[in-house]
Residue, then its C-alpha position, 0 to 999 in steps of 0.5 A: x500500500x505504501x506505493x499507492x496514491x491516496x484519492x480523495x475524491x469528490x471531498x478534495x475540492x471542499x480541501x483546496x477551498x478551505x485552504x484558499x479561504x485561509x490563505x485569504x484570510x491570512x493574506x488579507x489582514x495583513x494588507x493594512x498598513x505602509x511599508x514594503x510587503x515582500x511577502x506578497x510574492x511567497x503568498x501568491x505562489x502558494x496560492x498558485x500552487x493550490x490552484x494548479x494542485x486542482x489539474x493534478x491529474x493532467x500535469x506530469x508527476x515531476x510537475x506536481x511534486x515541484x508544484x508542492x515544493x514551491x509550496x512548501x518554499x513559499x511557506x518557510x519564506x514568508x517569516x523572512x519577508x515579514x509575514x509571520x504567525x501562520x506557517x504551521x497552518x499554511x504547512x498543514x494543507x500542503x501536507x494534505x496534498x502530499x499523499x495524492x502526489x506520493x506515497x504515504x511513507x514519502x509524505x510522512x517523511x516530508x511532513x516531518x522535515x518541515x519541523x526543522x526546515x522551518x524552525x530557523x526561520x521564525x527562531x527569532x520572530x517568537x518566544x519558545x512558547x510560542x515555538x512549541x506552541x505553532x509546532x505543536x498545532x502544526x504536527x497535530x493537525x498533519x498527523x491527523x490529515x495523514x492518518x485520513x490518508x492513511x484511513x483511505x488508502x485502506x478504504x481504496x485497497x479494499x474497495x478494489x479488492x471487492x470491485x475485482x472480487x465481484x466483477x469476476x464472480x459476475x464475469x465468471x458466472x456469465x462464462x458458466x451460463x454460456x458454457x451451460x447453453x453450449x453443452x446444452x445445445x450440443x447435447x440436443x444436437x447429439x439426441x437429434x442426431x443418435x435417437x430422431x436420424x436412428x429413427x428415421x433411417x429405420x423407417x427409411x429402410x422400412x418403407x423401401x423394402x415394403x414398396x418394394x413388395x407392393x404394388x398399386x395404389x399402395x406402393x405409389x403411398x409408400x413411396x411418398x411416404x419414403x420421400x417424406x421420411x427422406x426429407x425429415x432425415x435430411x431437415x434433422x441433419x441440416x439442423x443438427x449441423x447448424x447447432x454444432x456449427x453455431x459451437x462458438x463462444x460468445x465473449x460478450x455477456x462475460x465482458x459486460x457482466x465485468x464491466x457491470x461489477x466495477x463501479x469506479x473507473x466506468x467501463x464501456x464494451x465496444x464490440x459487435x453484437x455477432x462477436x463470438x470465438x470457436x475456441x473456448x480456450x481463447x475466449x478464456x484468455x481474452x477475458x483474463x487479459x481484459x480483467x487484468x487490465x481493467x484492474x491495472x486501471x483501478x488500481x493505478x491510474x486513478x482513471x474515471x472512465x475505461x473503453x474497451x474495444x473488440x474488433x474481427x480483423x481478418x484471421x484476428x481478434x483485436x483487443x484494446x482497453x485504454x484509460x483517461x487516467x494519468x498514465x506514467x512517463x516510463x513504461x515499467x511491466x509488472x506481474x500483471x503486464x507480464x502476465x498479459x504478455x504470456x497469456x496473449x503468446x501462448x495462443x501464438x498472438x502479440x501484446x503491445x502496451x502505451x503509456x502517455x495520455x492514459x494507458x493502452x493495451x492492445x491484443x492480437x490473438x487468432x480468432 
């Protein structure tokens, strides 16, 4: 848990505004008055860094973590430009935001290098009452914004697990029915076959050799008879044929039971209604592989929406998923890619992987 990122959520917004309402605040009461006021710099550029925390999503990770050391710089430089008595307090809300932009251990570590980053900047400015007095509010307040973090993060990696849990149960229950109506649909084909054609052939037989050995009238009847016998034979073989021939395995509901059982980031299934695979085997596979990267994106890319799109492409099944969320600068396989890659090579296909303005996976196996 300690390399993921907290997501607060709808909550988020109520936190940046808060924060800009003190800034505010702080700010404005110390307009009054003649003299240089240096600290408007500082002050601004931590406002700057609040807003900009509001496209988290859509900077680079290198950005947001500058962002919020040009924050955590603005604050220790405010006692120097004359701007005294709410650092810890500005400090606090940049130690908020630091969990959404690394991981929780990194931010407690940042959090507590605050302490003695500051203290020699408002050394003079305040007397060692007042010293404890503004570390003191500063670590209660932090620690408990971290443990909110912490709390949730907790909340995220159980909320994934059940979502996983439960979209595979749906998804593998979908798989069982289909896999029901198939054997199903076989073994009626098979009773056609073994028990109405052994009948009719019977008949078949019957009827010639008793037209054989009449004459008239009723040999002519006979004789209709057998073309009608022949007839319905030849319908419950034509049937028989179609059932085994429709013995393709239809990947759709499994996928869109999936889909159904994740409730966050939204999944969307692009594909043609007719899509259906011969081969079990493969079936099994693409939906294993789509799983996991629906997953990768839960887990990871703090995405809001995920498509996936299934599409025949001559003698090929193409697969893509891709996600909105933030992608990652370098593309780094981990046991999940990995086992994408291996499943997908096993059936004789490719994966290829992208990381930029969200992640995309792509399959090509033989359909």
């Amino acid at each position: 848990m300690k390399d993921e990122r907290a997501i607060l959520g709808p909550i988020e917004p109520f936190l940046r505004g808060l924060a800009l309402v003190v800034w505010a605040f702080v700010g404005l009461s110390r307009l009054e008055g003649d003299g240089p006021k240096l600290w408007l710099a500082p002050w601004l550029v931590y406002a700057a860094g609040m807003l900009l925390g509001a496209a988290r999503s859509r900077l680079p990770h290198p950005v947001n973590v500058g962002v919020l050391l040009a924050q955590s710089a603005s604050v220790l430089a405010l006692p120097v430009t004359g701007f005294v008595g709410f650092e810890g307090m500005l400090l606090s809300f940049v130690v908020v935001q630091l969990p959404a932009v690394i991981s929780l251990r990194a931010a407690v570590v940042w959090a507590a290098l605050h302490v003695p980053l500051l203290l020699p900047f408002v050394w003079s400015h305040n007397s060692a009452r007042q010293l404890i007095e503004i570390c003191g509010a500063y670590a209660g307040f932090s620690t408990f914004a971290l443990l909110v973090h912490y709390v949730r993060l907790r909340e995220q990696v159980a909320r994934a697990a059940l979502a996983k849990s439960n979209a595979s149960l749906l998804a593998t229950r979908a798989m069982l029915v289909e896999g029901s109506r198939q054997a199903e649909r076989l073994r009626i084909s098979r009773e056609l076959h073994d028990s109405l054609g052994h009948h009719l052939t019977a008949l078949n037989l019957h009827l010639d050799l008793a037209a054989r050995q009449t004459s008239g009238p009723a040999a002519e009847a006979l004789q209709r008879a057998k073309t009608i016998s022949q007839q319905s034979l030849a319908e419950v073989r034509k049937v028989v044929s179609e059932m085994q021939a429709e013995g393709g395995v239809d990947l759709l509901p499994s996928l869109r039971a999936l889909a159904a059982g994740v409730p966050a980031p939204k999944v969307h299934i692009e594909a043609p209604d007719t899509l259906s695979l011969a081969d079990a085997a493969t079936s099994h596979t693409v939906f294993r592989c789509v799983q996991e990267a629906i997953t990768n994106a839960l887990k990871h890319s703090a995405a809001r929406n995920v498509w996936v799109k299934l599409a025949l492409v001559g003698p090929r099944l193409e697969v893509t998923v891709r996600d909105d969320g933030a992608g990652a600068a370098k593309l780094v396989k981990g046991r999940g890619l990995d086992g994408i890659s291996a499943r997908v090579a096993e059936l004789g296909g490719e994966a290829h992987f992208e990381s930029g303005a969200g992640f995309t996976v792509v399959l090509k196996v033989p359909a």
